[in-house]
Every structure is written in C-alpha cells, then in structure tokens.
N, C-alpha and C positions, 0 to 999 in steps of 0.2 A: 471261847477264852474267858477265863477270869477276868471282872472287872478290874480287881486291885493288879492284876499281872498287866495289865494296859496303862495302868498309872491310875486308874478310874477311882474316885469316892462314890459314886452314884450312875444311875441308868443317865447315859444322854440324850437316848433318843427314846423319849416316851410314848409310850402309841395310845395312851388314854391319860386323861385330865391335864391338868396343866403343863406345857411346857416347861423345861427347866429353865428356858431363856429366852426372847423373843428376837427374833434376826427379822430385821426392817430391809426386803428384797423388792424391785421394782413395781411389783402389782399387788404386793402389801400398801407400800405408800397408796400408789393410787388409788386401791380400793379403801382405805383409812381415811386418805383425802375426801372423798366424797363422802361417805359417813358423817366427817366435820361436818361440811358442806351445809349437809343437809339442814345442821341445825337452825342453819342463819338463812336459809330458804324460807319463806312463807306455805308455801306447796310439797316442802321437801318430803317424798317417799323413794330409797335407790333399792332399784333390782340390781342383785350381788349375787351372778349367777357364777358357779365354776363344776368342776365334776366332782366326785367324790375324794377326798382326802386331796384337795385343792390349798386348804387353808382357809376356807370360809368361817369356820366357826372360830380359830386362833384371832381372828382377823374382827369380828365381830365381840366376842368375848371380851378381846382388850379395849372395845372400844365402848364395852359398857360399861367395864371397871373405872374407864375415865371420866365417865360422869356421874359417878358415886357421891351422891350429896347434892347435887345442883339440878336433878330433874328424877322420878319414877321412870323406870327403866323394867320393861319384862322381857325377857329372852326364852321362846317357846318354842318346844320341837312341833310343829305344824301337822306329823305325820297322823293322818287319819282320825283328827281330832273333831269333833263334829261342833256345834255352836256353843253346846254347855262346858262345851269342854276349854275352849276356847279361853269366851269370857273368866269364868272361872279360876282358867292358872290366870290371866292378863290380873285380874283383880286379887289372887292371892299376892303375885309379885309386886302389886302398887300397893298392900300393904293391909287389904282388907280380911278379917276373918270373913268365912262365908258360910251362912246360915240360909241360903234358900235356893231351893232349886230348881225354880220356875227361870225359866229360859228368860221370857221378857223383862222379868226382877233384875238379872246379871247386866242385861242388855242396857237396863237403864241406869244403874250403877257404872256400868263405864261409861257412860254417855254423860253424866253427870258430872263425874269425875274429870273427866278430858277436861272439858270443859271451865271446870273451876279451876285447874291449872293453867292450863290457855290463858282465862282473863287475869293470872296471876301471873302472867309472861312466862312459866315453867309447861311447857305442854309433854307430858310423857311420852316417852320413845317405846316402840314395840319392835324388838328385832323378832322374825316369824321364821325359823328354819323350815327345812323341806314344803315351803308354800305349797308347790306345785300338787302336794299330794295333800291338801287342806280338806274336808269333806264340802262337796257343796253347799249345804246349810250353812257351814263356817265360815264360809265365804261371802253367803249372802251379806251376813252381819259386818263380814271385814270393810263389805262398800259401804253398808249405814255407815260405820264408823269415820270411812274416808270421807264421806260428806259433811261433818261435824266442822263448824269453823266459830272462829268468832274475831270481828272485827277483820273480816276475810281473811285470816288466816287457818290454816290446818288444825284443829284440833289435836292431832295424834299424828307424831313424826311415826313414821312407818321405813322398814328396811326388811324388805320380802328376800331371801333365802332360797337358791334352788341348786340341786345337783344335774338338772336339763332346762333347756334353754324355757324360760317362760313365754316366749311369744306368743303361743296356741293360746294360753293364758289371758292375756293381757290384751288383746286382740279381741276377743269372746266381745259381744255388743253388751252382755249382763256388766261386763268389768270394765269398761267406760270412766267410772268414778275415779276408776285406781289409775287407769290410763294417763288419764288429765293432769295426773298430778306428780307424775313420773319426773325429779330431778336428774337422775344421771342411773343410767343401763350400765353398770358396769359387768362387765366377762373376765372372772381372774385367770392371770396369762403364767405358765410356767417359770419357774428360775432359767437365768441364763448359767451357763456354766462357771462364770466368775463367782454368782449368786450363791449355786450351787458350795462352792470351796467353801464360800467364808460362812452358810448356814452351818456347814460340820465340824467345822473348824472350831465356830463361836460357840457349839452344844458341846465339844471337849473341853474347850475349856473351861464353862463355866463346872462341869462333873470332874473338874479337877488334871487334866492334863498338863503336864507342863511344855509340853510338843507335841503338838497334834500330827503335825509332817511324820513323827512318828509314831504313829496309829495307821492316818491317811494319807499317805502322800500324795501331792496336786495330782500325777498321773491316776490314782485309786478315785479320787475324788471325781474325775473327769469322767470314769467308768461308773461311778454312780450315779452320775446326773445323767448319765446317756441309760440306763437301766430303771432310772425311774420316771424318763421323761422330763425332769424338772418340777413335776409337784413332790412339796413338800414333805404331805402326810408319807407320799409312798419311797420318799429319801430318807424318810427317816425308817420304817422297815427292810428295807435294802440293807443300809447301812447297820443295821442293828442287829438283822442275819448273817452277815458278812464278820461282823464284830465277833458273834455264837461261834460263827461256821471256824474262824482261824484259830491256827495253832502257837502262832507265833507274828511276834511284828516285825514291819507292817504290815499290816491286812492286804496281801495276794489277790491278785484280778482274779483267780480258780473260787473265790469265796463270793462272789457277789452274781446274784441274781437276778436276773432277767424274765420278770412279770410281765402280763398283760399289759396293756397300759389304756386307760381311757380316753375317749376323743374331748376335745375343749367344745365350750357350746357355743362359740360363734362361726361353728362349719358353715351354717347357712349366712354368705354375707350379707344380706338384706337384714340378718339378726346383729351383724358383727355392731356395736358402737362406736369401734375406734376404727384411726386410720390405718394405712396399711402400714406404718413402722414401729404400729403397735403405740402410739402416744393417745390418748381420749380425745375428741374431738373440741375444737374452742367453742362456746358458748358464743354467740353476739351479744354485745355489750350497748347501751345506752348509758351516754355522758351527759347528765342535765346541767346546763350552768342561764344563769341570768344576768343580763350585764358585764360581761366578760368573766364571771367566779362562776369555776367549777363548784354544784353543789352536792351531785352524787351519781356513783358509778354503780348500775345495775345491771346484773347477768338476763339473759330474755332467756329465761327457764322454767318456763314456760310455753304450754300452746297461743296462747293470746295473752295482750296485756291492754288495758283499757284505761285513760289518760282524759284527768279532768280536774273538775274544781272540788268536786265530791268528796267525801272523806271516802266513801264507798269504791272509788275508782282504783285500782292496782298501783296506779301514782298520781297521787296527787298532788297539783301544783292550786296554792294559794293565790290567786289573782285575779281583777276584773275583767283581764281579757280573757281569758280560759273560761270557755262553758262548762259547766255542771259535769255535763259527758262530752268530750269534748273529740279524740279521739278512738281509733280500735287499730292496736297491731296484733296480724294474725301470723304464726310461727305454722308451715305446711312445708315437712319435708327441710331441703337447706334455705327456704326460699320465705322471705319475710313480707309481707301485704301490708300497707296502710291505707285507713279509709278514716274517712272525715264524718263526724257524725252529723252532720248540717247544724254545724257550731256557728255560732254568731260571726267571730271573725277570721273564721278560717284558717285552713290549715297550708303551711307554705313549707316544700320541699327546694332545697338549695334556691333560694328566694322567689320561686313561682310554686304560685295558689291551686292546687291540687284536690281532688273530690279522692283519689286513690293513686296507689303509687306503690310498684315493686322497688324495694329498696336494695341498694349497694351499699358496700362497703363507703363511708366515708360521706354519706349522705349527711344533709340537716334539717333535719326538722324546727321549724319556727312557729310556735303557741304562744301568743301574744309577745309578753317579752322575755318568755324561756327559748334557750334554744337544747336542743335533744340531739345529741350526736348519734349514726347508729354507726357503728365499729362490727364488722364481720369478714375478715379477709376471703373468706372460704366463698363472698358472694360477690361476684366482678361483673356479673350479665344480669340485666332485666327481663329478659324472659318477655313473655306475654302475657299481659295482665288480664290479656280475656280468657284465657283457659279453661274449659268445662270446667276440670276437673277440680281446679283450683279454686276460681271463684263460687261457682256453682255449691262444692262441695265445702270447702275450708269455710269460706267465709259463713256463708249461712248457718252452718254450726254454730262458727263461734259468735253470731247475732244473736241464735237464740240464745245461748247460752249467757251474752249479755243483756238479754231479757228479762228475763229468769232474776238475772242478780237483782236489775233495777225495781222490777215488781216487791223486791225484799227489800229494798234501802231502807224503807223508814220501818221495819219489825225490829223489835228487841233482839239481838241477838243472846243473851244471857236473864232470864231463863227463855227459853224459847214459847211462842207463844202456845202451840200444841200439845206444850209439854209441864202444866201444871199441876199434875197430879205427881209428878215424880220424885221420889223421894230424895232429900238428901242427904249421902252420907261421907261420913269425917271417920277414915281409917284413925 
C-alpha cells in the first residue's frame, strides 16, 4: 500500500537510523534508568544484554545524545575490533585527530585522557556494542582501562553491549577487573501487548496519521505483537510488511507475518538479574546518620565497601572515634558480611561489639558516633557466618584486594607514578 493512501507523510517504521519517534516501553525505562545510574556511581559499568533487534542500540543512542555537552561520549561497534582499532575510534570520538599508530601511543592517550576528565569530575562514557565479539587483544586493554581510577573513582564509565548473554565473559578470571565493577546486569525484556499498541500507534502518528485504529486496529496490533514476540526492532518489520503487503484499510491479520523469533538471554536463570515478575532486583542500602541527622543514603553496588577515617576508604566518616580503616563490608551472592578491622573502638552491631557479622535487613551499625543503617529486605536469615565457601572465598578476596588499595593510599594518583614519560594531550 501507498504511504499517502494510509494517510502516511513518511515511513513509520524505520528499520535503519533513527527512529521517527521514541516510545518509552517498560525495559526502555529500566534499561535508561540504569544508564542514568551509572553516572552517579563511582564503579559504574552496566551490561545491557538483549537479542538482536531488542532495542539496544535505540536505547543506548538516546542516551548518548543526552549527554551531549556535559561529558566525551564514544559509542563503538565492538565487532571484531582488535586494540588499534579500539583505542583509536575511542580517541577519534573524544575528539582527537590521530597521527600514530603504535598501539602503546593510543593506549596512553586514553589513559591520559580518562584521566584528565576524572580529576575534572567529567569522566567519559564508552558505550561498546557487540562486546562479546571484541577481539582478545581489545579486551586486554578494555581491563587496563577499567583499572584506571582517580581519587578511587572509575576513570571511564563503561556500558558493554551484547546480542548473547555475557556471563562466559565476565566470569573468564582474565576479566576480573570488569567484574568488580559491574553496577547493574541488565537483560532487555520484551513489550507487553499494551506496550506493544501504543509503540504503533505513537510511530503513526508521529508519520502523520490522523487514526491510527484505522491503519491498526487493537485486534491487528495484538497480532503483531504476538508475531514478533514483543521486540521492538522486529515490530517494527512486521508491521511494515503488513503495511507493503495490504490492499486496503485496515491492515487484515492475512498481511502479517510470522518470523522466527529469537530466545531472551536470561534463559539460564543463574544469568537472569531480575525477579521473577520481571522488576530489577533492589540494591541494599546504607543510611549514615550522626546524632540522630540522616547524612547520606548509599546503594551497596558494589562487591565490598570499606569504612573509615581515610579519605582512601569507599566512605568515609570524619571522626576521632573511627579508625583510619575502620571497617570491611563484603557483598557475596544476596548475603552481606561485616568484619572489623581491629579498629581501636570497635565495631557494634544493634549495640553488641562484634569482630564479624552476617547482616539483616534492618541491622545497625555503630562507628564511634555514626550510626549505619543497612536496608535490604531481600535478607531476613543469618546464615552461617562460618561457611567455606563464604568466608574462606568472599572474604579473603576482598582483603586482598583491600590490601592492594592500602599499599596505594599515599601514591599520586594524577600523574601516576609509572607513568612519567606519557605524553599529554589536549584534543
């Protein structure tokens, strides 16, 4: 059928570049939200996994254009790019000509880079489509990158891109780096059939319909969204062959098409992130206040968080009763661990003095005269705080790994001390 015989000034359902219109559908928002998220995370990197023609890139795209001006933003197709290739588009997109093509030269141009942003509170975002098919080389450099921080924060906000589930990925012991720093696993979930209506509905009209009911009527609409599963990319070809295929309005159930359709990637529920009614899982929360004033509400998103007088510490509280390093909470699974770090005045759970302590919902933490709410309904049992697996495993990890920080407290973080010979440069 004719465009203009539909009432149409233009195509609605485009199947390459920008959409005509963006329709805000339930795992739009939440994959968007998290994106936000990320910004105001310290650690922030989300895996935004979905299948092909999900909405990943619509989803992504708009949410680079929103920070147009306020931070360096590169959005790169990841497929089969090897390390030059990598840096290279990363540093053509933040703005630099590029004149050298010794691998280690690029390497340290972004590492420079990040960096000068960071301590200028702008750290640039890197969305990476098709990670999963990233060349290994490219990958190597993507964990340098991830270990980049300054004033312990992330150097380079990251949002890795996949059409199959990353786990295999991210799992690997090489990619550790990128693990750790993982804010939110998101899996984009299909339109609901409501969804579904007002996405086809809102593409006619913005291509000029004055009645889209007569085009699609809800029954028509209902038969598309059953035909393409509810992703997007493939609601909008459905619908746009069906639109071809008709002779006359409205568009007949004889005209629409019934494709293959591809599986979601959190079939394996050990990969799945969210609950079972499909909402994202809650975060546990920590409420510092002193003296009865709430001073600040922080998500534990994070694997560990470590609590002291330090400026070096992930929070730090100003006071002579709080030791240097004063605490360690360690995140393993839904299950939260606290240990004491044989702080001068000790660490007291709901007013008893405590060396360690599996935490509940609703717990208190008392550090001299802060007190630390932790908030996680999802956690009602204590468990067993001697568990191999737990202690043995979790915890030790994350000691060394608060080893490691402390042995750095007193190094420069800006220019780093390894790193004086590295040029720099101003796109």
């Amino acid at each position: 059928m004719d465009l203009a015989a539909a009432g149409l000034s233009e195509q609605p359902f485009r199947t390459h570049g920008r959409p005509l219109v963006t329709i805000r559908y339930a795992s739009y928002i939440a994959a968007y939200d998290a994106l936000t998220d990320m910004l105001d995370c310290r650690h922030g990197l989300v895996l935004l996994q979905g299948p092909p023609l999900s909405g990943k890139t619509t989803i992504t795209r708009d949410f680079a254009d929103s920070l147009s001006g306020e931070c360096a933003v590169a959005v790169i197709d990841g497929r089969g790019l090897n390390t030059t290739g990598l840096l290279s588009s990363m540093l053509r997109q933040y703005g630099y000509e590029i004149d050298s093509n010794s691998t280690s030269e690029l390497l340290a141009m972004v590492k420079v880079f990040c960096l000068q942003q960071t301590a200028s509170h702008k750290p640039p975002v890197l969305l990476l489509e098709n990670a999963h098919d990233l060349n290994p080389s490219a990958l190597r450099a993507l964990c340098e990158l991830a270990e980049l921080n300054v004033r312990q924060n992330n150097a380079l906000k990251m949002v890795l891109l996949s059409s199959q589930s990353l786990r295999s990925m991210i799992e690997a012991p090489a990619m550790e780096c990128i693990a750790k720093r993982i804010s939110k696993n998101v899996h984009i979930r299909p339109m609901s059939s409501e969804d579904a209506r007002t996405y086809i509905h809102s593409k006619l009209r913005a291509a000029g319909s004055q009645d889209p009911e007569q085009v699609f009527p809800s029954a028509i609409c209902t038969e598309l969204w059953q035909s393409s599963g509810g992703w997007p990319g493939i609601l909008d070809r459905v619908a746009l062959l069906a639109l071809a295929k008709s002779e006359s309005l409205p568009v007949s159930v004889t005209s629409v098409e019934r494709p293959s359709l591809p599986a979601g990637t959190w079939d394996d529920k050990a990969q799945d992130s969210s609950t079972e009614d499909g909402e994202q899982p809650r975060l546990p929360k920590l409420i510092i206040s002193c003296q009865g004033q709430m001073l600040s509400e922080i998500d534990f998103d994070r694997s560990r968080i470590l609590i002291g007088r330090s400026d070096h510490n992930d929070i730090s509280i100003n006071s002579k009763f709080v030791s240097r390093h004063h605490l360690l909470l360690v995140r393993h699974g839904k299950t939260t661990f606290m240990m004491d770090l044989n702080s001068t005045n000790g660490t007291y759970v709901n007013s008893r003095r405590v060396s360690n302590h599996v935490l509940i919902d609703g717990d208190v933490l008392s550090v001299g005269n802060h007190r630390i709410k932790f908030v996680d309904p999802d956690a009602t049992t204590r468990g067993v705080v001697e568990g191999v697996d737990f202690a043995d495993t979790a915890i030790m990890k994350s000691l060394e790994d608060m080893r490691s920080l402390l042995a750095q407290e007193n190094t420069e973080m800006l220019p780093a001390a390894n790193s004086e010979n590295l040029p720099t440069y101003v796109p």
